[in-house]
C-alpha positions in Angstrom: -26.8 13.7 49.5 -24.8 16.9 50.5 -23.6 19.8 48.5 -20.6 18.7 49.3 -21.0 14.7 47.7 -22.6 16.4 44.8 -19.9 18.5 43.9 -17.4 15.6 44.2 -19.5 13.4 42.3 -19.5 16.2 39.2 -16.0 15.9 39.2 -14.1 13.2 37.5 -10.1 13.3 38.6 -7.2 11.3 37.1 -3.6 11.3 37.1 -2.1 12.1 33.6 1.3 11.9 32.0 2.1 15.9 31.1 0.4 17.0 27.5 2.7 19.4 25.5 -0.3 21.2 23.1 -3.9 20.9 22.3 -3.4 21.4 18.9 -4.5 18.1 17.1 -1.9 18.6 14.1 0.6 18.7 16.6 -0.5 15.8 19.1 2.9 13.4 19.6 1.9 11.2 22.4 -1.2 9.3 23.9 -1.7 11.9 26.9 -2.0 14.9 23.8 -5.1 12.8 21.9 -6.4 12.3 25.5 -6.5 16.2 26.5 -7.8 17.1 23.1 -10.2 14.6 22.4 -12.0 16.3 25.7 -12.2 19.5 23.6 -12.5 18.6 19.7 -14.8 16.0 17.9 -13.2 13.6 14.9 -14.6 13.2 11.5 -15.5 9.7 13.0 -15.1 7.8 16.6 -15.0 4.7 17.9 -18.1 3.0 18.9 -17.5 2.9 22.7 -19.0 -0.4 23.8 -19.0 -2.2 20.4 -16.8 -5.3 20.7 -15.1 -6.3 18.1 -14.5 -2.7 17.5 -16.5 -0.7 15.1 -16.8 3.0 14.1 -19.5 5.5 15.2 -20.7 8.6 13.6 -18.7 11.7 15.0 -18.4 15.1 13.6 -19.5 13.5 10.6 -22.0 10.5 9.9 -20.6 7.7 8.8 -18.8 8.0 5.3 -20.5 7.1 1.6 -17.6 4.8 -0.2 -17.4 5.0 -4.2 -17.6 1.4 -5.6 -13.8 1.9 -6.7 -13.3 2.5 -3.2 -10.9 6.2 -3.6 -13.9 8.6 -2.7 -15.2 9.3 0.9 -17.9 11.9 1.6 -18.7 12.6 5.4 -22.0 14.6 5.7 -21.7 16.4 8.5 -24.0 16.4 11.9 -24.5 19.8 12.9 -21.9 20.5 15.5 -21.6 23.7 16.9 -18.6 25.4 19.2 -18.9 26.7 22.8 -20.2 29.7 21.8 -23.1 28.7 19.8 -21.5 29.1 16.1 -21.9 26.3 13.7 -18.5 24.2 12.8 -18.3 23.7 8.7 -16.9 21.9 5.9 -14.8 24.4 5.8 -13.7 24.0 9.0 -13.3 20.3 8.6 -11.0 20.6 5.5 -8.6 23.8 6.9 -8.0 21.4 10.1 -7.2 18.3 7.8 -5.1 20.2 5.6 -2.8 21.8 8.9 -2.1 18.1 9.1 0.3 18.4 5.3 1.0 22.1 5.6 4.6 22.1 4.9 5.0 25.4 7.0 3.3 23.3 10.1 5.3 20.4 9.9 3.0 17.7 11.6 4.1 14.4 12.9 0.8 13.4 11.9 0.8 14.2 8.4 1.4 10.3 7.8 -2.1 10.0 8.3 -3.2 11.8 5.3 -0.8 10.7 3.2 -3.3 8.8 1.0 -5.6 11.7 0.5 -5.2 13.3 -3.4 -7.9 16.3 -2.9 -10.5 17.3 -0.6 -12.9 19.8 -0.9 -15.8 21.2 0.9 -19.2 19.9 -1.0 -21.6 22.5 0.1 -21.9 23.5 3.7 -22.7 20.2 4.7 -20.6 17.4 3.4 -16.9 17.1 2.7 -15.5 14.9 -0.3 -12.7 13.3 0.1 -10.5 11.6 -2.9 -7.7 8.9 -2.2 -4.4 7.9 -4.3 -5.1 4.5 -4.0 -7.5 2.0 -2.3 -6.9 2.2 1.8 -9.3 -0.2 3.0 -8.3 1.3 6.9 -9.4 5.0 5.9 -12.1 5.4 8.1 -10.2 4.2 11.1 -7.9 7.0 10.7 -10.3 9.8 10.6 -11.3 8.9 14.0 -7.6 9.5 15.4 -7.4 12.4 17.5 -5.0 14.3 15.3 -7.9 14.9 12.8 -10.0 16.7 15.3 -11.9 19.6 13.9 -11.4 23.2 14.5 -12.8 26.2 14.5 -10.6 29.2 12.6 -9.9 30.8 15.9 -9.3 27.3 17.6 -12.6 26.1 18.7 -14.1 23.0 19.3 -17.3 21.2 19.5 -15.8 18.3 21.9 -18.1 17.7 25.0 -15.8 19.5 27.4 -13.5 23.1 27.0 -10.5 23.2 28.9 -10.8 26.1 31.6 -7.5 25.8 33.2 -3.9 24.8 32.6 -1.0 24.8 35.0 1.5 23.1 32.5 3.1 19.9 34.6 0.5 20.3 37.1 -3.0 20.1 36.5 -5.8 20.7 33.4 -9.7 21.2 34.4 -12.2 21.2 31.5 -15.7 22.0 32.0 -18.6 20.6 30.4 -19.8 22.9 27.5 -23.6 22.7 28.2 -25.8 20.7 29.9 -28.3 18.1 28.0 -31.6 16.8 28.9 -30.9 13.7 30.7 -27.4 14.1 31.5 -25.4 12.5 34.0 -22.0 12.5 33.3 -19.4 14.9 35.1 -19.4 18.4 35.1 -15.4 18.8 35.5 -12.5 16.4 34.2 -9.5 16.9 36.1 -6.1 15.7 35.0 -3.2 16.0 37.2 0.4 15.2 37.1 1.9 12.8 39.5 4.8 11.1 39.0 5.3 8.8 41.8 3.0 5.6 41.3 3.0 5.0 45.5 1.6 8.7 45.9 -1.0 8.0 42.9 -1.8 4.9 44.7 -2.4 6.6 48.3 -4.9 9.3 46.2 -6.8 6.9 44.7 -7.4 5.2 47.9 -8.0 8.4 49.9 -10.4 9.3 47.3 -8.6 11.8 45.5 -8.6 9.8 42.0 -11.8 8.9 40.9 -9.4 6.3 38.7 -6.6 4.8 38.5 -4.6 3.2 34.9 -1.4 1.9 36.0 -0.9 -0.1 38.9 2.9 -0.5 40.4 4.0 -3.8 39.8 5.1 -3.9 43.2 1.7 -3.1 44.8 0.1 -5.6 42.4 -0.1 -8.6 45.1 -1.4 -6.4 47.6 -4.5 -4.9 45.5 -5.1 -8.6 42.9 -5.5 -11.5 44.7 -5.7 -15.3 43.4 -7.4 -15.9 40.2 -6.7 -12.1 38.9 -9.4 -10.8 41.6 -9.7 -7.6 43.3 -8.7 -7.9 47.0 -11.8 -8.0 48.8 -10.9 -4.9 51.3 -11.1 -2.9 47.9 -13.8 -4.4 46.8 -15.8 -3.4 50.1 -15.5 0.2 49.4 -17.0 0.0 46.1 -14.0 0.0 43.9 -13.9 -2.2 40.8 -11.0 -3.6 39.1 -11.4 -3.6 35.1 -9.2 -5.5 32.4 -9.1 -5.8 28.7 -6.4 -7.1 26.6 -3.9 -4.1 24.9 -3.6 -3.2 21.2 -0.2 -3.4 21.6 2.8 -5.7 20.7 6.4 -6.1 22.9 9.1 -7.4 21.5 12.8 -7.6 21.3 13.8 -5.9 17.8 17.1 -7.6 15.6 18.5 -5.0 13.6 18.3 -7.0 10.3 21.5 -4.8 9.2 23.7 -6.2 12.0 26.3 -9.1 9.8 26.4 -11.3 13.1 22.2 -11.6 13.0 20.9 -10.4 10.3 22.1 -13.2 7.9 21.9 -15.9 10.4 18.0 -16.8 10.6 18.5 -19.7 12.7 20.4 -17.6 15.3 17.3 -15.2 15.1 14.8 -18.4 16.0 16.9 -20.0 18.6 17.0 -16.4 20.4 12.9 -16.7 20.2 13.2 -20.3 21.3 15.2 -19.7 24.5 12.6 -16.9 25.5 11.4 -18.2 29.1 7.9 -16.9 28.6 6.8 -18.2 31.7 9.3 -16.8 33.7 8.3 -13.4 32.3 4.8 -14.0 32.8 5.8 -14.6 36.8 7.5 -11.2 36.6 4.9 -9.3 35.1 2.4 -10.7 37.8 0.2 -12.7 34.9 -0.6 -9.0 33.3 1.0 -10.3 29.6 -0.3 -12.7 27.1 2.2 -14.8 25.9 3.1 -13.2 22.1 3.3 -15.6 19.0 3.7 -13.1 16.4 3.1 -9.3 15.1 -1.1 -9.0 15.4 -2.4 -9.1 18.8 -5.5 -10.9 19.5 -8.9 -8.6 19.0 -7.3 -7.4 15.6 -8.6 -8.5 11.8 -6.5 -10.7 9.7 -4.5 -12.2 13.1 -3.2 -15.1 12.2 -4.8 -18.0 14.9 -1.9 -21.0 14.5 0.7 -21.8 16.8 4.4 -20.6 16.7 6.9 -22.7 16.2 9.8 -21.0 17.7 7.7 -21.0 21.5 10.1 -21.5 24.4 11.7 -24.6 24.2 15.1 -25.2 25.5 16.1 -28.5 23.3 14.7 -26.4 19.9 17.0 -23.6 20.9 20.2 -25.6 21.6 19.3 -27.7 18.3 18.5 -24.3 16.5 22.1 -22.3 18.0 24.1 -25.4 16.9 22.1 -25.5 13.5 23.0 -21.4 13.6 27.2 -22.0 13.6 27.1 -21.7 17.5 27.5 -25.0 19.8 26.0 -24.9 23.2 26.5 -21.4 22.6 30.4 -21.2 21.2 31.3 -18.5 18.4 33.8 -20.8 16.3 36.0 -18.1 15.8 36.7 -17.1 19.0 36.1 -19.9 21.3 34.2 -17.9 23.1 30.6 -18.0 24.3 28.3 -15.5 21.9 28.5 -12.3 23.2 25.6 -10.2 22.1 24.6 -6.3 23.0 20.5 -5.3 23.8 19.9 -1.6 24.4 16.8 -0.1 26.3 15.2 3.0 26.2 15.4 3.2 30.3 17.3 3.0 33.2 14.3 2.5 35.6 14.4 0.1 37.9 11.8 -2.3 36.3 13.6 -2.0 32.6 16.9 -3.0 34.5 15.2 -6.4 36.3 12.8 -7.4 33.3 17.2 -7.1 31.2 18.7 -8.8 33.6 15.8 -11.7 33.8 16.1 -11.4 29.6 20.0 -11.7 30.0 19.5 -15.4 32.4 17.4 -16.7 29.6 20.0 -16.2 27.3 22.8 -17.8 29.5 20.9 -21.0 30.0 22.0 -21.5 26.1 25.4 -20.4 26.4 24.4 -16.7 25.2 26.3 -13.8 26.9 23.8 -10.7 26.7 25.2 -7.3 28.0 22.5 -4.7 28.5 22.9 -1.1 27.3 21.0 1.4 28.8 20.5 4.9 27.3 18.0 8.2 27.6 14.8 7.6 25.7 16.0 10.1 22.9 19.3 8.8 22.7 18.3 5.0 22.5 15.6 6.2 19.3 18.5 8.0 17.7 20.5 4.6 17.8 17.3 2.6 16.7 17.0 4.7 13.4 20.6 5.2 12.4 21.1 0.9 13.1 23.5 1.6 15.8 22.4 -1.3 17.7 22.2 -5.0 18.2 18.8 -5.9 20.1 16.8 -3.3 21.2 13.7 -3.7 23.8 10.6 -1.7 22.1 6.9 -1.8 22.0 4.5 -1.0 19.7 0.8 0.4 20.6 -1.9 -0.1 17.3 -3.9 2.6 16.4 -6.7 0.6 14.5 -8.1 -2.8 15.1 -6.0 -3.9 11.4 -3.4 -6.4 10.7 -2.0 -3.7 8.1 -0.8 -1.6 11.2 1.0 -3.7 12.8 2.8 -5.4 9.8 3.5 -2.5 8.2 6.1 -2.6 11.0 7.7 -4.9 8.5 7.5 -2.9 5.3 10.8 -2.8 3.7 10.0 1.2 2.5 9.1 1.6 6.1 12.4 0.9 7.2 13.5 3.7 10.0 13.0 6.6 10.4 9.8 4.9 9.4 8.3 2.2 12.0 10.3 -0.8 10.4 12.8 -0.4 13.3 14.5 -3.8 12.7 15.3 -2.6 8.9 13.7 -5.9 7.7 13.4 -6.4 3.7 12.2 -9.3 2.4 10.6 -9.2 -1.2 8.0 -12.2 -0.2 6.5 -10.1 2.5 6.7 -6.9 0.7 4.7 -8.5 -2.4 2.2 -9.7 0.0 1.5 -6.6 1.9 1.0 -4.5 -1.1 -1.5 -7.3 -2.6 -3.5 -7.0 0.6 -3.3 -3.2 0.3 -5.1 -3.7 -3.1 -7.3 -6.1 -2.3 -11.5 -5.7 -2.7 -12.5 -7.8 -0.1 -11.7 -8.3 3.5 -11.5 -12.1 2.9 -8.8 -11.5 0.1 -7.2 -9.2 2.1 -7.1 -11.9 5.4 -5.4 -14.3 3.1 -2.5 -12.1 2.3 -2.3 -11.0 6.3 -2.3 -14.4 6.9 0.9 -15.3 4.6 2.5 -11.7 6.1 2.7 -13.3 9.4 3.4 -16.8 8.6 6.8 -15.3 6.6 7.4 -12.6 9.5 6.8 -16.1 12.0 9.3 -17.7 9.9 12.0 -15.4 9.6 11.9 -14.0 13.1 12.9 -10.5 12.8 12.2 -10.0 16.2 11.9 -11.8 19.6 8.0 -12.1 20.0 8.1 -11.6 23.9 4.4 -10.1 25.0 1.1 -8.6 24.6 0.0 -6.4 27.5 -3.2 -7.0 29.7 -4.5 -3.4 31.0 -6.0 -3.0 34.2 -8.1 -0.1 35.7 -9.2 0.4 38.8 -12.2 2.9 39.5 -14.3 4.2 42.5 -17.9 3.9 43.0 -18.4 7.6 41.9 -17.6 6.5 38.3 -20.8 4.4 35.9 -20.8 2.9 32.6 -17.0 2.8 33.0 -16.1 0.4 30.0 -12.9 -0.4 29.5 -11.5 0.1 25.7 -8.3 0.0 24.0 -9.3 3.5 22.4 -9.9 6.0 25.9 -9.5 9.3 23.7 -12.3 10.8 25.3 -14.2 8.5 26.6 -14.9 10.6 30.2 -18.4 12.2 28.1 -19.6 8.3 28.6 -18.8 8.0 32.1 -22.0 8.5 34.5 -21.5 10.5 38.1 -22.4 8.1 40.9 -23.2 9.0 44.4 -20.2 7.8 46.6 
């Protein structure tokens, strides 16, 4: 192997979105945990080939639990920054606390929002005392916003980050070299904006990997029965899937008079969903969606929905609703109703248009409104729409974090976009909350979602498939739900 293969093979290149800061408290989007996670080490991490899901020890081992279930203690591992010093306690509860400083103003603070005290036990061990019983606890101390850091910003992550062009490129280098190791030496991120030019890289051999692939070259890289094309496959590259965390859906603003009281208009609308025709649009990359809890998650509820696409329930449903093949009594007009959508791209304008031809097969009129991404979220929290396209990406593997999406004091700002409130759910949510054991707790997720199924607060449209496509330089390439960091697994190959 030459100098030259070697170097490239120490070197692990991606395309990435651009991250605003590498300060954890401060992390707003997926492309800011990615970066940092690189650098800092959470309390806890996610085991990376464990399926189901399950945590892993990280900065800390994993957690002693009081029988009440309120106190934590992580006894910590030892880690130590670039430079040789020893990360604390200390150090773990100053970066916790940043995350509910009042003078920091995290967008993370959520995340702590449970914690009554915490306190430094020693050098070694940090206790940590809840409000009340949060069974999902541990899950959170593995999010990249509770990375720890040294006082003068220093982490004990497997990489430091070396250089940053801002909208251009990061390179972090590995911090020290173990016995045995054969990962990469460098971690490259770069931003590219234009999917055909990240497509031409990766084949040129300038991305080592590749996470979005343009639904327009999807035919010519996946061929019949979801398999790579076999020109690809020659060279060595693999194609990777795994089904999201994530749940798409239509939101209903629950305070609009024309659908919030009108639950039968809210299940027809589900009803007349073509998801087969969206399937064919999305190239077979979605699961059909039958409710709030994607599959791989605890406490989904398995049964079927009953408000599936199904023209004859719709019709039966719309004329059940007040509206006749479609007809508002009042006006003698066909039901005009308004969706707005976060984007004007191309894609977001086809998938409205296809959503709109659903709708008109029932008599529906829908008129699309499309805003900036900031202006369509103010509309979302101050109720000034109708239907609004949205997704929503779990954090944990929990039913609790999806259906809190439906918690009435969670209306917006909060996540409950669709400003849903119905006592039923509400009393069930806070019951699972409290409950001791995961079976209890099941139960009550299971009557969450069967009320949710029921009431139809939103159009269930998809969950997402993820696809990944990497060259033979990259081993032990596992796909996950939970990437934060995961290049320290990845082995360098010979190409």
């Amino acid at each position: 192997m030459t100098i030259a293969a070697l170097l490239l093979a120490a070197s692990f290149t991606r395309t990435m979105e651009r991250v605003s800061t590498m300060d954890p408290a401060m992390a707003r989007s997926v492309y800011d945990t990615h970066a940092i996670a690189l650098v800092y080490e959470t309390p806890l991490e996610v085991d990376y080939k464990a399926r189901p899901y399950r945590l892993a020890p990280g900065f800390c081992e994993l957690p002693e639990v009081s029988a009440d279930g309120l106190t934590y203690v992580f006894r910590l591992r030892g880690r130590k920054n670039g430079s040789g010093a020893s990360l604390g306690a200390e150090d773990m509860v100053r970066s916790l606390e940043r995350l509910r400083d009042p003078d920091i103003v995290s967008p993370n603070a959520w995340i702590v929002k449970d914690v009554d005290t915490m306190r430094a036990v020693g050098a070694g061990a940090v206790e940590m005392r809840l409000k009340r019983r949060c069974h999902y606890f541990p899950w959170l101390m593995a999010m990249s916003a509770t990375a720890v850091r040294g006082r003068n910003g220093e982490g004990s992550g497997t990489y430091e980050l070396s250089e940053w062009w801002r909208n251009h490129e990061m390179v972090f280098k590995r911090r020290e070299k173990c016995a045995g190791w054969n990962g990469f030496d460098t971690v490259r991120y770069l931003v590219v904006d234009d999917a055909s030019t990240q497509w031409l890289m990766f084949l040129k051999g300038e991305l080592d990997y590749l996470g979005e692939i343009a639904r327009d070259n999807w035919d010519s890289i996946v061929g019949e029965g979801g398999k790579l094309d076999p020109s690809l496959s020659a060279k060595g590259i693999r194609l990777h899937a795994i089904s999201a965390f994530d749940v798409m859906h239509l939101g209903i603003n629950m305070k609009d008079p024309l659908l919030g009281g009108n639950r039968k208009l809210r299940q027809a609308l589900n009803a007349a969903f073509d998801y087969p025709a969206w399937e064919k649009f999305y190239n077979g990359r979605i699961v059909q969606c039958d409710g709030p809890v994607p599959p791989g998650v605890g406490g989904r509820l398995e049964t079927p929905f009953r408000y599936a696409f199904d023209l004859k329930l719709a019709k039966r449903l719309l004329a059940e609703a007040g509206y006749p093949d479609g007809i508002d009594p009042t006006t003698g007009r066909h039901l005009t109703l308004t969706m707005s959508i976060g984007r004007a791209s191309q894609e977001s304008r086809e998938a409205g248009e296809l959503t709109a031809a659903f709708y008109e097969k029932v008599g529906i009129r829908l008129e699309l409104d499309f805003k900036t991404w900031d202006a369509f979220l103010r509309a979302v929290n101050e109720g000034r729409v109708q239907l609004f396209r949205m997704g929503w990406v779990g954090d944990y593997p929990d039913a609790q974090n999806f259906l809190q999406l439906f918690y009435s004091k969670n209306a917006s700002p909060g996540p409950n976009h669709a400003a849903y409130s119905n006592p039923d759910f509400d009393r069930e949510y806070e019951a699972a909350l409290d409950s001791a054991t995961d079976d209890e707790r099941n139960k009550r997720w299971f009557r969450c979602q069967e009320i949710i199924r029921e009431d139809c607060p939103w159009v269930f449209t998809h969950y997402n498939k993820a696809f990944y496509l990497t060259r033979p330089t990259v081993g032990n390439f596992v796909p996950t739900c939970f990437p934060d960091g995961a290049e320290k697994w990845y082995e360098a190959k010979e190409n």
